[in-house]
ROKERO-892273 format. One record per residue (C-alpha): residue number from 0; residue in one letter; x, y, z. Coordinates in Angstrom, 1 decimal. Example, Ala and Ser with C-alpha at 12.3 -4.5 7.8 and 13.67 -1.06 7.14 Angstrom:
REM ROKERO-892273
  nr rest     c1     c2     c3
   0    a   12.3   -4.5    7.8
   1    s   13.7   -1.1    7.1
This chain:
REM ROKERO-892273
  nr rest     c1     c2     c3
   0    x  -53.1   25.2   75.4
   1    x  -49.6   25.3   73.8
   2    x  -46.4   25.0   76.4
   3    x  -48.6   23.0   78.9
   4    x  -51.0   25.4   79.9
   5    x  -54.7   25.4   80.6
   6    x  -57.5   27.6   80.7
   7    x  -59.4   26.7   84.2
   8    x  -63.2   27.2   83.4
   9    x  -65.7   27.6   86.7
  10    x  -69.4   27.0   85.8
  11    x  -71.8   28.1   88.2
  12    x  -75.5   27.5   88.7
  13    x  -76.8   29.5   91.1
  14    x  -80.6   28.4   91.6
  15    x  -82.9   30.0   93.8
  16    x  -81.8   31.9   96.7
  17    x  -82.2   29.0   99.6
  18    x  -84.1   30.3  103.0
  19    x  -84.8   29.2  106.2
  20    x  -88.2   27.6  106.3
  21    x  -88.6   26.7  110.5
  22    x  -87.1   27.5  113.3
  23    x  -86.9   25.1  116.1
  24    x  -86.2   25.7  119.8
  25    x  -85.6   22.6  122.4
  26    x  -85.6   22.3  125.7
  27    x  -87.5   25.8  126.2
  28    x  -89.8   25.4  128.6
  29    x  -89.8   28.8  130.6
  30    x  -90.6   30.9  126.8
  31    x  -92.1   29.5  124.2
  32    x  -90.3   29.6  120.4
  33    x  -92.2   32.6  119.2
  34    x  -90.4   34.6  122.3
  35    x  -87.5   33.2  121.8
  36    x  -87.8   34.2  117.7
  37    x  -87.7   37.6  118.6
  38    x  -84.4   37.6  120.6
  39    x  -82.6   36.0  117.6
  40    x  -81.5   37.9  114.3
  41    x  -82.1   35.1  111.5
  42    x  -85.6   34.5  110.7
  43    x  -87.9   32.6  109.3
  44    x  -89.1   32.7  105.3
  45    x  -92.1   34.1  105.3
  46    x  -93.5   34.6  101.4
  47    x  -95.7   37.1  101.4
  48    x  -92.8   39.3  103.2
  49    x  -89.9   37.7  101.5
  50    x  -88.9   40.7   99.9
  51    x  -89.0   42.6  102.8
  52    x  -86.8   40.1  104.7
  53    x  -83.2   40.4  105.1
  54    x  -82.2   37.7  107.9
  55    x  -83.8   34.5  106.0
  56    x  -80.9   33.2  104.8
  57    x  -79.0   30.4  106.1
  58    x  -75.6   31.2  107.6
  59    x  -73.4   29.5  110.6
  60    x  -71.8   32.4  111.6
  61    x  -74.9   34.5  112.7
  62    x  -76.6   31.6  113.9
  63    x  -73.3   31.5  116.4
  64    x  -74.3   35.0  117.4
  65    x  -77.9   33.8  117.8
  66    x  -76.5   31.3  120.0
  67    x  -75.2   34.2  122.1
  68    x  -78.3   36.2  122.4
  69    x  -80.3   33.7  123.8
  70    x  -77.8   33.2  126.8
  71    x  -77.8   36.9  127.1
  72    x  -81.8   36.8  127.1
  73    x  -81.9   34.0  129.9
  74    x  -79.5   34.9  132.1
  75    x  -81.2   38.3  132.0
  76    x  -84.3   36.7  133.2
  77    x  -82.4   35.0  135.9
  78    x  -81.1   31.5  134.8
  79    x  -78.0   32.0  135.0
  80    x  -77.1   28.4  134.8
  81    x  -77.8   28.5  131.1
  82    x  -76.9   26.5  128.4
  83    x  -77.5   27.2  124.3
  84    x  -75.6   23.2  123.5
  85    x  -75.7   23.2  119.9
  86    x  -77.6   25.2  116.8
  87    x  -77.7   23.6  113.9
  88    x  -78.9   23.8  110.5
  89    x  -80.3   20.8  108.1
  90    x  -81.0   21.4  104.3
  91    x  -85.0   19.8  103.9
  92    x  -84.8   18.7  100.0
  93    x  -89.2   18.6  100.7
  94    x  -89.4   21.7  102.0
  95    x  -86.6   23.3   99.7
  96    x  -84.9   25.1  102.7
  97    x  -83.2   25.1  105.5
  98    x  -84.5   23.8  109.1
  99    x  -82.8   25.6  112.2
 100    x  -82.7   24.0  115.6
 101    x  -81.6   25.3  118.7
 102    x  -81.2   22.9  122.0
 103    x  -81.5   24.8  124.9
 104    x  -80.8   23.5  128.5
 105    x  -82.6   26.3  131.0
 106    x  -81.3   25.4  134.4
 107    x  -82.8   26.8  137.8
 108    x  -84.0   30.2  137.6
 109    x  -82.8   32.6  140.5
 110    x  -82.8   35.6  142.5
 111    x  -80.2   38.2  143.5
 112    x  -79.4   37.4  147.2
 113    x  -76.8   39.1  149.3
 114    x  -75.3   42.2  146.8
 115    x  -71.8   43.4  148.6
 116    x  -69.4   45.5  147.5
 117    x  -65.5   44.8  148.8
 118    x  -63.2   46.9  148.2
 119    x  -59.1   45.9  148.4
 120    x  -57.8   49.6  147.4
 121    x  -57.2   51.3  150.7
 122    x  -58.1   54.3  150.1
 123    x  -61.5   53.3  148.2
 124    x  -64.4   53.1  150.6
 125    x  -67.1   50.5  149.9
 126    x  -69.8   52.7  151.4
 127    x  -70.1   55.3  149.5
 128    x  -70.5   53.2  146.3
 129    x  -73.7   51.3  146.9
 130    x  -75.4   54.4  144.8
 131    x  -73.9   53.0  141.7
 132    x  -74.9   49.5  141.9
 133    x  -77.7   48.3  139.3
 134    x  -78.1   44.7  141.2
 135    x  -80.7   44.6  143.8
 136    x  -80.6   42.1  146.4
 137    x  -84.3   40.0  146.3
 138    x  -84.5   40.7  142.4
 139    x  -85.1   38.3  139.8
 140    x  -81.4   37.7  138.8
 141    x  -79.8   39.8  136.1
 142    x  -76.5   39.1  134.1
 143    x  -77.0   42.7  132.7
 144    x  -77.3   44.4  135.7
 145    x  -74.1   42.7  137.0
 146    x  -72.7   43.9  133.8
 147    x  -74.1   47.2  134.5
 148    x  -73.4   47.5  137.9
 149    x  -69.1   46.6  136.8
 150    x  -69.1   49.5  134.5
 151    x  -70.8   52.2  137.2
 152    x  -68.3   50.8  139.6
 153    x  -64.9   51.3  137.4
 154    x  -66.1   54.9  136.4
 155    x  -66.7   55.8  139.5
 156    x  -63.8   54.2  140.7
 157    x  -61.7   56.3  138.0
 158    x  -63.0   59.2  138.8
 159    x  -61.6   59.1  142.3
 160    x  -58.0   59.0  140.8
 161    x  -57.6   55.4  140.5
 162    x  -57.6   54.5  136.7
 163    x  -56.1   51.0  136.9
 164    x  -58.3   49.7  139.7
 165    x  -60.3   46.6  138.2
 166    x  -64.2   46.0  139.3
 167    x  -64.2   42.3  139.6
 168    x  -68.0   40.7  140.2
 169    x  -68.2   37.1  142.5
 170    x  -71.2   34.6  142.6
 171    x  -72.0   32.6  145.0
 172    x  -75.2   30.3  143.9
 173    x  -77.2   28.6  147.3
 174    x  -79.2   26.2  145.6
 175    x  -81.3   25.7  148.4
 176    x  -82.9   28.9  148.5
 177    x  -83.0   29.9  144.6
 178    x  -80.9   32.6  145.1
 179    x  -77.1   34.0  144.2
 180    x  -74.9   36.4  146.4
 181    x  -72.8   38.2  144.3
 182    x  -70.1   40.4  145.7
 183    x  -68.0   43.3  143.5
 184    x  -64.3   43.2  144.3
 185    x  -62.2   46.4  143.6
 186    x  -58.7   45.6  143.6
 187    x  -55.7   47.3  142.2
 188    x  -55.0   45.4  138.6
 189    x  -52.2   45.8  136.2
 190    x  -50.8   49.0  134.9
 191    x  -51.6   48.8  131.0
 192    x  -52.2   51.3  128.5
 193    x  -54.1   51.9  125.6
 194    x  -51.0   52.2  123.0
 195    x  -53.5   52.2  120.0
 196    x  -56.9   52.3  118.6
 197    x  -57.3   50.1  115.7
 198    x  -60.4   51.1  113.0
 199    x  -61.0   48.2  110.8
 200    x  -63.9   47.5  107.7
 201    x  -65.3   51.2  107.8
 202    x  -65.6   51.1  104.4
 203    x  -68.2   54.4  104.8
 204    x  -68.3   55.6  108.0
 205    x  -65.6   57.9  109.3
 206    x  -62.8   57.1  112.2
 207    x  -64.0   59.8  114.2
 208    x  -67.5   58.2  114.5
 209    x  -66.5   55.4  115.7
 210    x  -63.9   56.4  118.0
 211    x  -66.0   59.4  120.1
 212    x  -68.1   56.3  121.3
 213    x  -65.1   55.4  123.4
 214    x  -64.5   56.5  126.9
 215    x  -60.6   56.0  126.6
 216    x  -58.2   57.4  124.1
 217    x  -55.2   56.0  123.4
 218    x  -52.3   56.8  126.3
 219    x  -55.5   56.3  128.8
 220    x  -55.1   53.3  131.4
 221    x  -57.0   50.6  130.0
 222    x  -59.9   49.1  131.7
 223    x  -62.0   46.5  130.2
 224    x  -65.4   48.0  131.7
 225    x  -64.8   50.8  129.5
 226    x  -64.1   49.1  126.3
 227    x  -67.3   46.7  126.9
 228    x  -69.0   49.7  127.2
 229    x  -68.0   51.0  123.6
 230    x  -68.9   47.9  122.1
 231    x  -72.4   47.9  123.4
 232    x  -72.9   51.9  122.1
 233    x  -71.3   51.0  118.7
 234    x  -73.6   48.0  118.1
 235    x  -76.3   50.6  119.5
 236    x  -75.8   53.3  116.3
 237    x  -77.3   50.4  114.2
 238    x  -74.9   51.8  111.2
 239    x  -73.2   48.3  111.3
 240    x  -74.0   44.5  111.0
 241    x  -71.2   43.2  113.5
 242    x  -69.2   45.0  115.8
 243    x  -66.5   43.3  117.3
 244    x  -63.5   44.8  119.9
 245    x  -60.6   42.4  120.8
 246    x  -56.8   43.3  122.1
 247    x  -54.1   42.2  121.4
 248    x  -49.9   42.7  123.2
 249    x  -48.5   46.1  122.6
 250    x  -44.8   46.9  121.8
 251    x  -43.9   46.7  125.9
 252    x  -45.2   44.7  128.6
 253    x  -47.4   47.1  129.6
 254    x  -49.0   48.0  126.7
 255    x  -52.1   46.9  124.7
 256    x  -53.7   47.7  121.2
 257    x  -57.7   47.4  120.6
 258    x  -58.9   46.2  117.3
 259    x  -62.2   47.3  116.6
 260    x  -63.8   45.0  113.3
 261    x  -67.2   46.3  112.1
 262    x  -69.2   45.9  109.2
 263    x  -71.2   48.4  106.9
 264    x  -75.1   47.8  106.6
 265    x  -76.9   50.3  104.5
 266    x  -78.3   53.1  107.1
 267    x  -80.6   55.2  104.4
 268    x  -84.3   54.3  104.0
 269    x  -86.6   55.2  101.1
 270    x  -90.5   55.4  102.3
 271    x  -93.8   55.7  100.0
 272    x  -96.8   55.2  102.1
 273    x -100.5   55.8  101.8
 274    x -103.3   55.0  104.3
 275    x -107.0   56.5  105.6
 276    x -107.9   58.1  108.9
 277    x -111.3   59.0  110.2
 278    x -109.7   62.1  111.3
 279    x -107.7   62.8  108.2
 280    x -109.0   60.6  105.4
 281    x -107.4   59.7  102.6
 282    x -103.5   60.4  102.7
 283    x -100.0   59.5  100.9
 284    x  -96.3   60.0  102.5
 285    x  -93.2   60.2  100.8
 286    x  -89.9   60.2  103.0
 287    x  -86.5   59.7  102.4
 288    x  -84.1   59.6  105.0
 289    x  -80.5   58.8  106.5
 290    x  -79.4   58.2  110.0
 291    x  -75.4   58.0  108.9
 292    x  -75.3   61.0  106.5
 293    x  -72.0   61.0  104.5
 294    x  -70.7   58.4  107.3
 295    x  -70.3   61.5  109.7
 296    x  -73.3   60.1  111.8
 297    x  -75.4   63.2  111.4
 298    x  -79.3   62.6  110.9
 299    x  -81.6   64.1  107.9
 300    x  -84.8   63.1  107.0
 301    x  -87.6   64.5  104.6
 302    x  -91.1   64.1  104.1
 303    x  -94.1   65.3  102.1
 304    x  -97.7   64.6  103.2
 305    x -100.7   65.0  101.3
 306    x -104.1   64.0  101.9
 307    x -108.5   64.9  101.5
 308    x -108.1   66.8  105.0
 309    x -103.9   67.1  106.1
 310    x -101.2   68.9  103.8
 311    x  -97.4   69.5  104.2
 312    x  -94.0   69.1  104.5
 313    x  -91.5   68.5  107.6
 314    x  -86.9   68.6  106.8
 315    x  -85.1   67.6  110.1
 316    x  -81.7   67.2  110.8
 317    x  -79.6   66.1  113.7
 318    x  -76.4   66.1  114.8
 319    x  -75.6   63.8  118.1
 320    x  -72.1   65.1  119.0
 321    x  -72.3   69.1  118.6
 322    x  -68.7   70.2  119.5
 323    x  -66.9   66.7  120.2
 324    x  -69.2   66.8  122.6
 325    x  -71.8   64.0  123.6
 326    x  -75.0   66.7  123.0
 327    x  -77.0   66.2  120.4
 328    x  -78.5   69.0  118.3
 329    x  -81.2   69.3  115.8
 330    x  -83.6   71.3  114.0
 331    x  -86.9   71.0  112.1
 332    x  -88.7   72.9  109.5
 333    x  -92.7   72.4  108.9
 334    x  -95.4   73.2  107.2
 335    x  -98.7   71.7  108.0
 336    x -102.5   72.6  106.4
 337    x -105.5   70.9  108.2
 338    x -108.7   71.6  106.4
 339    x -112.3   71.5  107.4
 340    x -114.4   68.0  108.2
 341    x -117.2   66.7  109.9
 342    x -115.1   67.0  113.2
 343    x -113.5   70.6  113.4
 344    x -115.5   73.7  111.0
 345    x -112.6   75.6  110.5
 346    x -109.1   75.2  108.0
 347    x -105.9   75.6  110.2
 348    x -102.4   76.5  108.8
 349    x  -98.9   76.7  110.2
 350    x  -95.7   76.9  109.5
 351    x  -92.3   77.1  111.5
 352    x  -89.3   76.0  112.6
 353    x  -87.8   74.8  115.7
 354    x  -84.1   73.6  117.2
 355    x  -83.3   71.3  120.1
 356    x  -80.5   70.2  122.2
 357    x  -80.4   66.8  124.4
 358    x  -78.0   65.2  126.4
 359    x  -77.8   62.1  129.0
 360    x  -77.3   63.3  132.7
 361    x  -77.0   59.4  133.3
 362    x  -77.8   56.4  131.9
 363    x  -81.2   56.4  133.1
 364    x  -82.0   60.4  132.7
 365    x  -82.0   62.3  129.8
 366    x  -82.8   66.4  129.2
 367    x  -84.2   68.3  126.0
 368    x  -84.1   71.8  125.5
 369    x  -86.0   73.3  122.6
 370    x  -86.8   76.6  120.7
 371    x  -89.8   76.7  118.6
 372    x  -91.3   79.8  116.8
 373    x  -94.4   79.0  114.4
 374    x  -97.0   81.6  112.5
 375    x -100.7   79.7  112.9
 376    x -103.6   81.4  111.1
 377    x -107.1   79.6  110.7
 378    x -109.8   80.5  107.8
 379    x -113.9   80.0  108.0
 380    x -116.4   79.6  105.2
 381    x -118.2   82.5  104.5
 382    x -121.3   81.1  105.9
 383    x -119.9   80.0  109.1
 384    x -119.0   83.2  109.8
 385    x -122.0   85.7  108.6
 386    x -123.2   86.8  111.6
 387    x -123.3   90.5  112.1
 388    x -123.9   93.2  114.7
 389    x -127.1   95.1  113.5
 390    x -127.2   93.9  109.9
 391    x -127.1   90.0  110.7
 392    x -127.5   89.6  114.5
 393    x -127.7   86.7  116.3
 394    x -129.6   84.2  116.2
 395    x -131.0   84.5  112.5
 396    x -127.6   84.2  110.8
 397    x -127.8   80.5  112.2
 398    x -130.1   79.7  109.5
 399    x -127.3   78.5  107.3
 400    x -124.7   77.1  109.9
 401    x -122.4   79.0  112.4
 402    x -119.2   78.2  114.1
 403    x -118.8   78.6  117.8
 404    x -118.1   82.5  118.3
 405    x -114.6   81.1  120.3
 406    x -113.7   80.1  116.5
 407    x -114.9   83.1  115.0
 408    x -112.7   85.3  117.6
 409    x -109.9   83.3  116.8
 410    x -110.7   84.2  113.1
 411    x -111.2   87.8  113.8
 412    x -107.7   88.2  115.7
 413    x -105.6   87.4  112.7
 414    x -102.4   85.3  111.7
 415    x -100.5   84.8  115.3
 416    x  -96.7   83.8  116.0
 417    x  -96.0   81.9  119.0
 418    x  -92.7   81.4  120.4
 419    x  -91.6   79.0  122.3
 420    x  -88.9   77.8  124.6
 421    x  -89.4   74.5  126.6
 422    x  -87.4   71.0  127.9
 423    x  -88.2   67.8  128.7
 424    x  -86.7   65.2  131.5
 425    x  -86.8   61.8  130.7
 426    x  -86.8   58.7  132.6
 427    x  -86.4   55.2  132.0
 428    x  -85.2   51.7  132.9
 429    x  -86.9   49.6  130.0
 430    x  -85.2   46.5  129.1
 431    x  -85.5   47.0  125.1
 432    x  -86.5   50.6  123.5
 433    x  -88.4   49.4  120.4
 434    x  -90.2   46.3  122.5
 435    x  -90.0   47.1  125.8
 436    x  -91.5   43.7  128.8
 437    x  -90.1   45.5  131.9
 438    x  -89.1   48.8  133.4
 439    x  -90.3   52.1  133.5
 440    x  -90.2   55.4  131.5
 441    x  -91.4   59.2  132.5
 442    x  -91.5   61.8  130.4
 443    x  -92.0   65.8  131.8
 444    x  -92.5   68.3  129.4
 445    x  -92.9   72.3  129.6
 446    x  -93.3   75.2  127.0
 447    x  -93.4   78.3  127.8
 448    x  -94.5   81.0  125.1
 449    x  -94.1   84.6  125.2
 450    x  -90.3   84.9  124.1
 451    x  -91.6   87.1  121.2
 452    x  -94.5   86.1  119.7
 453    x  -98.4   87.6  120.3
 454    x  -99.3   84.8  123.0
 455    x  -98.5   83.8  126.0
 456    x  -99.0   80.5  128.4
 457    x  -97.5   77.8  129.5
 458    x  -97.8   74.1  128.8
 459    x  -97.1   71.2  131.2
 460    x  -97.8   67.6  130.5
 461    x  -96.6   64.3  132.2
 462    x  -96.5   60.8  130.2
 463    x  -95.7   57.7  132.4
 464    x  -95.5   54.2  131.4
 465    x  -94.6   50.7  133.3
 466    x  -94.4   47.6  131.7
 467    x  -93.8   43.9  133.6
 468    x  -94.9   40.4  132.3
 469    x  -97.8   39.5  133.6
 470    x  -97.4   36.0  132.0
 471    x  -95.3   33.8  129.8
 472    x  -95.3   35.9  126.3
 473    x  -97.9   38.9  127.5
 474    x  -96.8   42.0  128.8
 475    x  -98.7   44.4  130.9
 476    x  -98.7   48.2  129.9
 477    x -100.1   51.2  132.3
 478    x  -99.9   54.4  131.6
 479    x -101.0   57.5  133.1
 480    x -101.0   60.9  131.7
 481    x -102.0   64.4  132.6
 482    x -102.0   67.9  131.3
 483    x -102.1   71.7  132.4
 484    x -102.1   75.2  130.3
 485    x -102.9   78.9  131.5
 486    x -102.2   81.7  130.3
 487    x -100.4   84.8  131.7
 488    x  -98.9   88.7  131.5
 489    x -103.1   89.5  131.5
 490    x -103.9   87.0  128.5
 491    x -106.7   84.3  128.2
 492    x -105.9   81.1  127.1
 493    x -106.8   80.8  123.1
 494    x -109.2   78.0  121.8
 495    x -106.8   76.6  119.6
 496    x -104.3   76.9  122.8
 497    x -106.3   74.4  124.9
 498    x -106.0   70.0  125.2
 499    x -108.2   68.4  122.8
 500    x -110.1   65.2  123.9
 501    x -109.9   62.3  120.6
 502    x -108.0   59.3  119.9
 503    x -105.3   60.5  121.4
 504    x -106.1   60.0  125.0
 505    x -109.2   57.5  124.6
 506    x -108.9   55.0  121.6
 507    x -112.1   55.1  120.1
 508    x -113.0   58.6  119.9
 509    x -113.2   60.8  116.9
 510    x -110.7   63.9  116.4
 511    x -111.9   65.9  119.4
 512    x -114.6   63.8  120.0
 513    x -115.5   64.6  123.5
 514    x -114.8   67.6  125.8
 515    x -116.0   71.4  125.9
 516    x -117.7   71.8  122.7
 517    x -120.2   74.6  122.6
 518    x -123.8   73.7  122.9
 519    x -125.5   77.0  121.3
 520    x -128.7   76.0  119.5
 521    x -127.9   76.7  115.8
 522    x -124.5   76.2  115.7
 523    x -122.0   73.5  114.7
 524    x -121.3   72.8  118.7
 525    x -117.4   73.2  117.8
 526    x -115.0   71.3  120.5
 527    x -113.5   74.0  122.3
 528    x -111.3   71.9  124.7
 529    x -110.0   72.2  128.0
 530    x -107.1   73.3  130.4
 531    x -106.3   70.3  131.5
 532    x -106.6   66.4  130.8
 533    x -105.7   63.1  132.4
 534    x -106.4   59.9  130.8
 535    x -105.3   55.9  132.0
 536    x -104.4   52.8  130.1
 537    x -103.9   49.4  130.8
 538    x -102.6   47.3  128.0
 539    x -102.1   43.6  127.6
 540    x  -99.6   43.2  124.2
 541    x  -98.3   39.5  123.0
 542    x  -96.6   39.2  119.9
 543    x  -98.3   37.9  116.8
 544    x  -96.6   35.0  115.5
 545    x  -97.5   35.3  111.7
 546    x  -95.7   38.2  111.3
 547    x  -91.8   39.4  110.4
 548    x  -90.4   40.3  113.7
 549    x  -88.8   43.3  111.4
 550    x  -92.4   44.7  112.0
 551    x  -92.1   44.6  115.7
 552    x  -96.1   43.8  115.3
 553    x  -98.2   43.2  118.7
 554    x -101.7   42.5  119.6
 555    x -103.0   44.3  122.6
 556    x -105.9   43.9  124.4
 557    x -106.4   47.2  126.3
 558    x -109.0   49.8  127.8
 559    x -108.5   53.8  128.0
 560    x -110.3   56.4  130.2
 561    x -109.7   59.9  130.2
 562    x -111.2   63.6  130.3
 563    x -110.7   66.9  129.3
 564    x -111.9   69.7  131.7
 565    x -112.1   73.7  132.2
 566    x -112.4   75.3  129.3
 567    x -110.9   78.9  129.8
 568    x -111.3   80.4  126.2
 569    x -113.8   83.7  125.6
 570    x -117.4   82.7  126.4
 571    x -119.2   86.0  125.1
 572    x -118.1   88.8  122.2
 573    x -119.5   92.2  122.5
 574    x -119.4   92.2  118.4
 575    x -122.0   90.5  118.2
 576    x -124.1   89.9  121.5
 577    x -123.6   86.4  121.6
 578    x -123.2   84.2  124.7
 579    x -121.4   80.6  124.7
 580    x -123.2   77.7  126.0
 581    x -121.1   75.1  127.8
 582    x -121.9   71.5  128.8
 583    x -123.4   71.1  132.2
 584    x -121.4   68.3  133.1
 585    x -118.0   66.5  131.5
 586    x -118.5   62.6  132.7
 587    x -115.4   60.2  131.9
 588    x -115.0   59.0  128.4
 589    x -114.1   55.3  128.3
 590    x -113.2   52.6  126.0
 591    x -111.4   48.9  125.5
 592    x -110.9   47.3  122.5
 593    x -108.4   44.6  120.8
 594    x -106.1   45.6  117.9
 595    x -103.0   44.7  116.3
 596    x -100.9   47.1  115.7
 597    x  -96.9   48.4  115.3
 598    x  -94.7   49.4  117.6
 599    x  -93.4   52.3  117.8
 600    x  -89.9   53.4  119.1
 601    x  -89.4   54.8  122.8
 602    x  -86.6   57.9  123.6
């Protein structure tokens, strides 16, 4: 160009987007690589799944991270001697991607031995917090319990008045006997304060969001514990891609400022589904939802259901810090029309709405409390229901099919509003929430209606599961669960009011497939259910290597028992002379089977 100058031209071809095709894992020989796949975030290419995938591209700086979370994942198991040496990636020209390999040196696996506290603040007593310790001496060894243990400590610790006492943990490794001691130290550390709170790369979500995850404000003593702690909660919301909190000298000696780095992933989630159930045949599901609504962290989702045999519609929304505070608080709206099939004679319909509050009492122990208030109404064929006192007694108007008089009184009673008030405590210890290989988790709920309404009783039901590998890859599932409803102020305990026996409880079954059901010669021998239920499962589950490890898929090998017992509904009506017939006996309904299936996540 005139005067010396040039136009600088950049000429790009881009060619196909270039994936990972294998991942490579050695020197494991405690897991094998498909374990070890699912502890990672990049993935494999998989084609038929490629557009599904988001983690099958090639880049150094999560594979650094992946580096990470396979320490973390082996000195959770116990080897804490643990070495991730190198992970590399090589560009295959042949296979037209990249090939990932990670060299692992294990090391001896060990056990926790002697687990002391010592404390160096004279007015601190060691004794009285051994409560607060998560390590437990003759355990497998866990870096995340130590971890765990560190932060319990300092908060308690704090809460006694002494905000700049440090929580220092000490191994000791014995070789000889497999096993590490590992003493906590409390000793008086420096006096430095939080000058400032830096937000950095919220490009969406709001300061306050991020901040409230924090246990410290700014003017607070610092204490590292505490910040650790925030990091894990913010990488928790799953609103960003990389959370990252480092420190840095404040304007005095004794002064420090926290820089808190994230970045935005998209948190909204467009669903169209469509599927067939025995129990509700054909069916379709549109849903759209956010978990980060207008970056303020608030919850909404919406859905519409339609199907041969299951109708509706269901809005919730949620809002996890009512107040400033750390209580969460939601509410639904429904709508939901079951009609007739082979299984159940009679079209059901309800509507209502419902609001909840939850809040942790500790790490391990959550409460819910609830308020639900719904109108249910149920509707009969005209030839189910023809049977008349005088003009079309009993048992002629069976010619042509009758439900079970319990239905029919149901019918006869009208629309009825239930409300409801109820909790439930929650209990658990798993290791992972979405794929859980150890730790427990209870759940106890109760509801009790008559707060209003035109029925009264009360529901109690208990769901406990335990989960421990039983071998390399396959985790062993039990879980127990158990029911109880009665009625009271002078009411019976409606049909529709009673535990159902179906796939619910026994895989296998069909939709109220066993339980009650009345047995009177004629008639449709309609499930009436029972008062209470208990059913057992033992589950093996492994995952299945073929598939993304976005679909958290599992096989599971697994056999379920169960029954449902007492029915307490009415068992004659006056209207029309009739008398119920109930089953003799009620055996145990059982059933094993292999499937693959999705997980599900666990609250």
């Amino acid at each position: 160009l005139p005067n010396n100058r040039v136009d600088l031209v950049f000429e790009i071809r881009e060619g196909e987007k270039t994936g990972i095709k294998k991942i490579i894992f050695v020197g494991n020989k405690s897991y094998i690589d498909q374990r070890l796949k699912d502890e990672i975030k990049t993935s494999e290419t998989m084609p038929l799944f490629s557009f599904l995938q988001s983690m099958d591209i090639y880049d150094q700086d999560r594979l650094e991270a992946d580096r990470d979370l396979i320490r973390r994942f082996y000195v959770k198991h116990g080897y804490a001697d643990v070495r991730v040496v190198s992970a590399t990636g090589v560009y295959d020209p042949a296979q037209k991607g990249f090939i990932v390999t990670f060299t692992i040196e294990e090391g001896a696996r060990y056990k926790f031995g002697k687990v002391e506290i010592i404390s160096n603040v004279p007015q601190v007593e060691a004794a009285g917090l051994y409560g607060r310790l998560k390590a437990v001496a003759g355990s497998v060894y866990n870096a995340e319990a130590v971890e765990k243990s560190v932060e319990t400590l300092s908060i308690e610790v704090a809460r006694r008045g002494y905000p700049f006492a440090v929580v220092r943990p000490r191994g000791d490794r014995d070789a000889n006997t497999g096993s590490i001691n590992v003493a906590f130290v409390v000793e008086e550390g420096p006096r430095v304060y939080v000058e400032r709170i830096n937000v950095r790369g919220n490009t969406r979500t709001r300061d306050y969001v991020i901040r409230r995850e924090f246990d410290l404000a700014e003017g607070d003593a610092y204490n590292r514990a505490l910040v650790d702690r925030a990091e894990r909660r913010l990488k928790n919301l799953n609103y960003f891609k990389t959370v990252k909190i480092t420190n840095e000298p404040g304007s005095a000696p004794d002064r420090i400022v926290l820089n808190v780095d994230v970045e935005e992933q998209p948190t909204g989630e467009l669903s169209v589904s469509g599927g067939f159930s025995t129990a509700d045949g054909f069916m379709a599901e549109l849903s759209v939802g956010e978990r980060n609504l207008l970056g303020q962290g608030q919850y909404a989702r919406a859905s519409v259901q339609y199907g041969q045999r299951v109708r509706g519609f269901e809005l919730s929304y949620a809002e996890p810090y009512f107040m400033g505070q750390r209580l969460s608080v939601g509410g639904d709206i429904y709508a939901r029309q079951t009609l007739a099939s082979s299984y159940v004679s009679h079209n059901n319909k309800a509507y209502g709405t419902g609001l909840r509050a939850g809040f942790a009492l500790s790490e391990e122990v959550g409460l819910q409390l609830r308020y639900s208030v719904y109108r249910q109404e149920i509707t009969l064929p005209d030839n189910l229901n023809n049977c008349r006192a005088g003009t079309n007694p009993a048992p002629g108007c069976y010619q042509d099919g009758e439900a079970s008089l319990a239905v029919r009184k149901e019918l006869a009673s009208g629309p009825v509003l239930a409300s409801l008030v109820g909790y439930t405590a929650t209990y658990s210890t798993l290791d992972n929430n979405r794929n859980p290989t150890s730790g427990i988790i209870t759940e106890f709920k109760q509801d009790f209606a008559g707060v209003g309404g035109d029925v009264n009783f009360i529901k109690s039901t208990i769901d406990f599961k335990h989960y421990a590998e039983v071998a390399q890859d396959i985790t062993g599932m039990t879980n127990l669960r158990g029911g109880y409803a009665t009625a009271w102020g002078g009411q019976s305990l409606r049909m529709l009011d009673h535990f159902q026996g179906g796939p619910n409880l026994v895989r296998g079954f069909a939709p109220a497939g066993f339980g009650p059901r009345d047995l009177t010669v004629g008639l449709n021998q309609d499930p009436l259910g029972g008062s209470y239920y208990w059913a057992a499962t033992y589950e093996l589950q492994t995952p299945v290597f073929f598939a993304p490890k976005d679909f958290s898929m599992r096989f599971a090998l697994f056999a379920d028992a169960g029954q449902v017992l007492d029915y307490r509904g009415p068992t004659s009506w006056a209207v029309t002379g009739e008398q119920l017939l109930l089953p003799s006996d009620n055996p145990i309904r059982s059933s094993d089977r292999k499937s693959t299936r999705l997980n599900s996540s666990h609250t």
